[in-house]
C-alpha positions in Angstrom: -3.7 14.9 -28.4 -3.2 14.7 -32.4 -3.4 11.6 -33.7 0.0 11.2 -35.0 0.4 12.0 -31.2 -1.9 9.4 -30.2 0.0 6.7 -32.4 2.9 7.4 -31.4 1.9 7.2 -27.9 0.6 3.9 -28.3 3.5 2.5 -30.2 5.9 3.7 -28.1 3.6 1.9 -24.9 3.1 -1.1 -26.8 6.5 -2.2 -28.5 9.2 -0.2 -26.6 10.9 -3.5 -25.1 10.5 -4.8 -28.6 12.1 -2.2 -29.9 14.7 -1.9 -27.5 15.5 -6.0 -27.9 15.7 -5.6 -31.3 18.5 -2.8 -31.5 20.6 -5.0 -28.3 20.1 -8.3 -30.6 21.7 -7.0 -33.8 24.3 -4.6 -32.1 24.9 -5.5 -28.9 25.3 -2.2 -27.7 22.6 -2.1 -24.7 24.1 1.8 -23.3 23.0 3.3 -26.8 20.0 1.3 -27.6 17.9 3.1 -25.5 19.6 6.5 -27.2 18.8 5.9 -30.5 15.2 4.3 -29.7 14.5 7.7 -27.9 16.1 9.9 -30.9 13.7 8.2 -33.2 10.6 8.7 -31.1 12.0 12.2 -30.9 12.1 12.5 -34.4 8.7 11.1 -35.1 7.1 13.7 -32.7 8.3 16.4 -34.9 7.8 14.9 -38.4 4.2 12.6 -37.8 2.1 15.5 -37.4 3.3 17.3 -40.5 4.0 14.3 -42.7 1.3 11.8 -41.4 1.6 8.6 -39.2 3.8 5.8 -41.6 1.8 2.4 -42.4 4.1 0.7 -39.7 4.9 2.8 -37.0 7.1 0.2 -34.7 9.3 -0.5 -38.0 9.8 3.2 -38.9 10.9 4.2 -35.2 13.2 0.9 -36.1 14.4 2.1 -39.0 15.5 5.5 -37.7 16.9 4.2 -34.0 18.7 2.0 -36.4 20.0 4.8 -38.6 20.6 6.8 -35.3 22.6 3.9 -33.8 24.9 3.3 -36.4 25.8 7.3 -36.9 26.9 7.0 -32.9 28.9 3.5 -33.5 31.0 5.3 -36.6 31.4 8.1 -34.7 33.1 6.1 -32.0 35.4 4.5 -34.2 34.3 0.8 -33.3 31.8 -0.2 -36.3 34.2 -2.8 -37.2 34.2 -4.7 -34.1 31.1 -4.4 -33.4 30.3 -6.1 -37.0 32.3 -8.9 -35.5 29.9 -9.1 -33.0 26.4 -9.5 -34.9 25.9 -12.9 -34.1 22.8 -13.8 -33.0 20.6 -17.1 -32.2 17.7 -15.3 -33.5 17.6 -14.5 -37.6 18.5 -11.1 -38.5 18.1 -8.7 -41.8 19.9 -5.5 -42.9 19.3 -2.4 -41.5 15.9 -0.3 -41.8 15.2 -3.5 -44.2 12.8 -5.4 -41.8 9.1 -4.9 -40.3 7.6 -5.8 -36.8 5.2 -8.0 -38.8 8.1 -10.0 -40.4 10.3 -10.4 -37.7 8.7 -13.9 -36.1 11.7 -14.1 -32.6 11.0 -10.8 -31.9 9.7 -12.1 -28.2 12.4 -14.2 -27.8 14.2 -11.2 -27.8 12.5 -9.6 -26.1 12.9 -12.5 -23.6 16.6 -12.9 -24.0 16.4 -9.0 -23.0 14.8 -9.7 -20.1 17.3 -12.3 -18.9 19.8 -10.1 -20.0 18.9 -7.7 -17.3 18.1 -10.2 -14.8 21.8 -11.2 -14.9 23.3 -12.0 -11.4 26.3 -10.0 -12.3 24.0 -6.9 -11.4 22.8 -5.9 -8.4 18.9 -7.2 -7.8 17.7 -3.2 -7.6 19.6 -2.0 -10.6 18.3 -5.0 -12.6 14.6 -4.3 -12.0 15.1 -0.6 -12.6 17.0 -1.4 -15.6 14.2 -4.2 -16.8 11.1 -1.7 -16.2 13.1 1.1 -18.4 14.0 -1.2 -21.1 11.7 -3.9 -21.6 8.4 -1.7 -20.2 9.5 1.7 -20.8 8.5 3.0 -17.6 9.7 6.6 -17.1 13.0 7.4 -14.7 11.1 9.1 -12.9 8.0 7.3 -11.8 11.0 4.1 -11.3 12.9 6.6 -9.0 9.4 6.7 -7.4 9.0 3.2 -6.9 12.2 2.6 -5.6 12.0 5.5 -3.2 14.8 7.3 -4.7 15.4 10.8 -6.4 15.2 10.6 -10.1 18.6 12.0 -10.8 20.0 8.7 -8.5 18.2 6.3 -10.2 19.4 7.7 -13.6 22.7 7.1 -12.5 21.7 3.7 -11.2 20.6 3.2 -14.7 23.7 4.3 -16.5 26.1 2.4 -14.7 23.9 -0.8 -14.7 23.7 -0.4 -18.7 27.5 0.2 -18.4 28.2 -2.9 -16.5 26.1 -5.2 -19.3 28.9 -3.7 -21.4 32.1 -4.2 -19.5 31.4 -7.6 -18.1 29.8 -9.0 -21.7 26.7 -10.4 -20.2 24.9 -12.2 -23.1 21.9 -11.6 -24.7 20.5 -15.0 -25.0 18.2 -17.4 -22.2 20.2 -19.1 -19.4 20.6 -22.8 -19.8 18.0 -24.8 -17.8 20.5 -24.8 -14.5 21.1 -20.7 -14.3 17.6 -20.3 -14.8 16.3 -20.7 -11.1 19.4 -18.1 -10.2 17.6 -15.2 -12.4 13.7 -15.8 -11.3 13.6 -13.7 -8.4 14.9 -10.7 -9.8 12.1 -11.6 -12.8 9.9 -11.5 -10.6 10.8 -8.7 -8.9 10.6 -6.6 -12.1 7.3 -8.2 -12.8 6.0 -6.7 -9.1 7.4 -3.3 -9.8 6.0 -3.3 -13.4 2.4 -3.9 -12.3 3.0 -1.9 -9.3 3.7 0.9 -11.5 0.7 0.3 -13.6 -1.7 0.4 -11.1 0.6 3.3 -8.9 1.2 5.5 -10.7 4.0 7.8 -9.5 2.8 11.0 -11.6 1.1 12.3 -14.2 -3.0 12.3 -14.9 -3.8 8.4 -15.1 -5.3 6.7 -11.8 -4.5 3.2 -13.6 -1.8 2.5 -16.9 -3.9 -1.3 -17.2 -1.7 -1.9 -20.5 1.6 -1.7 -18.4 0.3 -4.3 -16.0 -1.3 -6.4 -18.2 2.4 -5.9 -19.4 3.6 -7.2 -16.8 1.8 -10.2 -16.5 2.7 -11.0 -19.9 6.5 -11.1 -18.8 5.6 -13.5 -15.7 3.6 -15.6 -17.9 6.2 -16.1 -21.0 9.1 -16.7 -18.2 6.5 -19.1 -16.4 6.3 -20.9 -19.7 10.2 -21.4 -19.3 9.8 -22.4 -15.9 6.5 -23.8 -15.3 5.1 -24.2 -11.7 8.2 -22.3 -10.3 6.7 -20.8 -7.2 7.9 -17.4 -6.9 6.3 -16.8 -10.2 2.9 -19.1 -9.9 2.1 -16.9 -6.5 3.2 -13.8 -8.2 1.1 -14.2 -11.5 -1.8 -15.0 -8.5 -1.4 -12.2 -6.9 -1.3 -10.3 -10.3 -4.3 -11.4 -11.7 -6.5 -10.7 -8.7 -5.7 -7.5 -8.2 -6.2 -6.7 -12.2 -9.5 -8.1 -12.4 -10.6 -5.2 -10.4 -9.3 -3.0 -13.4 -12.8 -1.9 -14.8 -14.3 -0.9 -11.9 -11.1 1.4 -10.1 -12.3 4.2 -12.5 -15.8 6.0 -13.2 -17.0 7.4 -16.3 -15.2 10.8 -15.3 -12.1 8.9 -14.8 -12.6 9.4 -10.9 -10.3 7.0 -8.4 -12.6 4.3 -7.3 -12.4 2.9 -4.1 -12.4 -0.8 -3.0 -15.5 -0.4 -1.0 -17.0 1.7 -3.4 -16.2 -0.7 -7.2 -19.2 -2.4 -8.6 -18.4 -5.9 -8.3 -19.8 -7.3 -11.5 -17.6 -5.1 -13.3 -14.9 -7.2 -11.7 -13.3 -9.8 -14.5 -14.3 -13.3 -12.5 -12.8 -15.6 -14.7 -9.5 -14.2 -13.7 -10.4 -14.7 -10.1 -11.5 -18.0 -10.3 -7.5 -18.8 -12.1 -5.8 -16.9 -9.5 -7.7 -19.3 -7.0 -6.7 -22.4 -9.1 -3.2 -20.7 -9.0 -3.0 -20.6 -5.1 -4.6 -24.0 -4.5 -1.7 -25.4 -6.5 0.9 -24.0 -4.0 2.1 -25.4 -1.0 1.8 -23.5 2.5 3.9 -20.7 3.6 6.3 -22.6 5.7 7.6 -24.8 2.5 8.3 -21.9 -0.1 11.3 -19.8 -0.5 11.0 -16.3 1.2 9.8 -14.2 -2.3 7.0 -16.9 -2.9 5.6 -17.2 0.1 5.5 -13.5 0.8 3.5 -13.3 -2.6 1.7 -16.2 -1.9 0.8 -14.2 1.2 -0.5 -11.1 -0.3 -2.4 -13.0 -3.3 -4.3 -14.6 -0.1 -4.9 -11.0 1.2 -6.0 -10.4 -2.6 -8.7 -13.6 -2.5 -10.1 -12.3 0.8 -11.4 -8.6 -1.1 -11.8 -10.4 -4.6 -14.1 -13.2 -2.7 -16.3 -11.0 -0.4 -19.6 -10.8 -2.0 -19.9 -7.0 -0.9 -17.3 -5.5 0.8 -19.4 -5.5 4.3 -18.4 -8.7 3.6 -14.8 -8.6 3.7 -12.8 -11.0 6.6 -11.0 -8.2 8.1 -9.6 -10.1 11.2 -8.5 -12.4 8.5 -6.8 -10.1 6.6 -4.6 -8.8 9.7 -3.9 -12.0 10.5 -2.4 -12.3 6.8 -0.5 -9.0 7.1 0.5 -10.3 10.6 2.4 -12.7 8.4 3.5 -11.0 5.7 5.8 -8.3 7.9 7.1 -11.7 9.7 8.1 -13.0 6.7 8.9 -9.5 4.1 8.4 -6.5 6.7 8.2 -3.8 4.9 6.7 0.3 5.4 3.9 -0.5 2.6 3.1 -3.7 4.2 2.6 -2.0 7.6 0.6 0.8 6.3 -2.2 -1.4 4.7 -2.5 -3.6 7.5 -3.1 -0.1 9.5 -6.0 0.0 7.2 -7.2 -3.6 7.9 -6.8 -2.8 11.8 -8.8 -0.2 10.9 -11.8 -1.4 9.1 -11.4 -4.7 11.5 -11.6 -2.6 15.1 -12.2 0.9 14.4 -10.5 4.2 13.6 -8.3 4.8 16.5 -6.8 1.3 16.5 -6.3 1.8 13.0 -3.7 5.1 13.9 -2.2 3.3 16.7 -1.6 0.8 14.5 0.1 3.9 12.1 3.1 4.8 14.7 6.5 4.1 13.8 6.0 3.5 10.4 8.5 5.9 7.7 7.3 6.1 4.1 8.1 8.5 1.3 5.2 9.9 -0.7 1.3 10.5 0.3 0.0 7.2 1.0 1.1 7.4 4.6 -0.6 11.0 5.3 -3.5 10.3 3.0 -4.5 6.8 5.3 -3.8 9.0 8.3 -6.4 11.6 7.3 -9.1 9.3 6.5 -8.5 8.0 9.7 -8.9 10.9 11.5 -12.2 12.0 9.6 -13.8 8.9 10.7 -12.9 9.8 14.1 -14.0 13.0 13.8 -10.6 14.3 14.9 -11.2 17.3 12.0 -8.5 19.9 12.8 -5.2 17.0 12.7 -7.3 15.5 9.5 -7.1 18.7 7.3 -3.6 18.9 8.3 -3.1 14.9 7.1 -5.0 16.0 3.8 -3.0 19.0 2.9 0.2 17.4 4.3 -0.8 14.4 1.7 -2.1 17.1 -1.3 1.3 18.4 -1.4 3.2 15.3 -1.3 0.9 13.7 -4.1 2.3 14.0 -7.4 -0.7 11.8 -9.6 -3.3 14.1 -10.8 -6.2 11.7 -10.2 -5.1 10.9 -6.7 -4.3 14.4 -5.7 -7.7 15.5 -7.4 -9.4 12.5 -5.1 -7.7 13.9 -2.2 -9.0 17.3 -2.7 -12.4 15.9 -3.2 -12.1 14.2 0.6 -10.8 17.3 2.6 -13.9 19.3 0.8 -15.8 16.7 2.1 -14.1 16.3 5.4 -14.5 20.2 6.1 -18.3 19.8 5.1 -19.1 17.0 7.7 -17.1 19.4 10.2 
């Protein structure tokens, strides 16, 4: 990649929900925001590597989604009312006149954009997918991914809940104290999928995006700051933080997939472990939180069992089961299932681990990949190759399908 490519890459990662809260606080217009933010970008890929990367990156693709926007609200014959609109709580400038250094509320609205799409007018699913493409820039299509969908479905899904910000004026501002406890579960859910998608990848050659998940945390921990102590959100930023602090050792030095069992421990980041554990003693058990917390409260406990084991001989299986056993009482869920197949598993063997496999339905590799490992530790070779091609094709990550490759070599070796 160039580096006018590079830049832009990592602007484009690191202030897209800035961006994006920027263009909805000065022109309400939330449908073309996105538009105009992508036409600039566009624009910058074809003119940075001939002209050279400007001094401020984030304020020139500002300056032009600006420019971009504008042309579309002329066209449309509603400038004029939309001028009407440009009140604000947050101080503005004139167009293309500002910087991303100069701008001092730009997370508050990037904040108000987040509530924005955590309105309850819109449906908890179309809010999350509308909060991971505008305030994270995840792509449509690793969301669609996430969400189990096709892409072209959740585009739609995106479109209309864009459209419906319009047509019912939600605000672009932070609830009043009351609302507030109304909108945290769909803030949290967006948190979830936002990490989830950072350390998930649907496609493309990364094993981990860290910077979206540490993005991620960052929007649990400014709404926390609204709402501190709120459950949902203290087991959620828990649950976050443990599984991050594994972040340096889930790659090697050829930017390999790591496994659990196989990460250098001291590469882990400790002093995140040691919060998250603060985090959960803070909580109250299970039986006394609402339904979202306790199920992350759950899995952040499922997270302290691997983040606590000294070696991962070490590891409380049982323990762990008896968490998932849990977890599917309280959010059941295919994903859920499948990795407490895996504890049953590594707790009493292969073929209670494939038992524990039947019934469960998910989209994607994950399913066919645990069921070949499973069958190569029981030496069951012939219905493991046809798990590991079954998963190859299905797997649309490079650095998973390339780790998947590596294990049916190895599998047909060992046979």
């Amino acid at each position: 990649m160039t580096d006018a490519g590079e830049a832009l890459s990592r602007v484009v990662g690191e202030d897209w929900g800035r961006l994006i809260a920027l263009l909805v606080s000065r022109y309400r217009r939330v449908d073309l925001a996105e538009d105009a933010l992508a036409d600039a970008v566009e624009a910058a890929a074809r003119t940075w590597p001939e002209q050279g990367v400007p001094d401020n990156p984030a304020a020139w693709l500002n300056t032009t989604a600006q420019r971009r926007l504008l042309d579309r609200l002329r066209s449309e014959g509603t400038w004029q009312r939309t001028v009407e609109r440009l009140t604000t709580d947050s101080p503005t400038t004139a167009p293309g006149a500002d910087t991303m250094a100069n701008l001092p509320d730009v997370d508050d609205d990037l904040l108000r954009l987040v509530m924005m799409c955590a309105h309850p007018a819109l449906a908890l699913e179309a809010a999350a997918a509308l909060s991971l493409r505008l305030v994270l820039g995840v792509s449509t299509a690793d969301i669609a991914r996430l969400f189990l969908v096709s892409e072209p479905t959740m585009a739609a899904r995106i479109t209309r809940a864009k459209k419906k910000i319009v047509t019912a004026g939600i605000g672009f501002d932070v609830p009043a104290s009351d609302d507030l406890p109304g909108r945290l579960e769909t803030v949290a859910q967006v948190g979830y999928l936002a990490f989830t998608a950072g350390y998930a990848p649907g496609s493309g050659p990364d094993v981990v995006r860290t910077e979206l998940s540490g993005e991620a945390i960052r929007l649990v921990e400014t709404v926390l700051g609204l709402r501190p102590g709120e459950p949902v959100l203290v087991a959620l930023l828990a649950l976050m933080l443990l599984q991050h602090s594994r972040r340096d050792a889930r790659v090697d030095a050829d930017g390999q997939l790591v496994l659990l069992a196989d990460q250098d421990r001291t590469r882990w980041h400790h002093d995140e472990i040691v919060r998250a554990r603060h985090l959960i003693d803070d909580l109250d058990t299970t039986d006394e939180l609402p339904a979202l917390a306790a199920s992350n409260l759950v899995q952040a406990l499922i997270a302290w069992e691997h983040a606590s084991a000294p070696t991962a001989a070490d590891t409380a299986w049982p323990r762990i089961v008896r968490h998932y056993d849990t977890l599917l009482r309280i959010a059941p869920s295919p994903a859920a299932a499948l990795a407490r197949a895996v504890a049953v598993a590594e707790a009493d063997g292969p073929l209670a681990g494939l038992k524990a496999l039947e019934g469960i339905e998910l989209v994607g590799h994950r399913l066919e990949s645990v069921r070949a490992e499973l069958l190569t530790r029981a030496e069951r070779w012939d219905e493991a190759e046809l798990a590991f091609v079954r998963a190859i094709e299905a797997c649309d990550n490079d650095a998973e399908r390339s780790h998947l490759e590596r294990r049916l070599t190895e599998m047909r070796a060992r046979a």
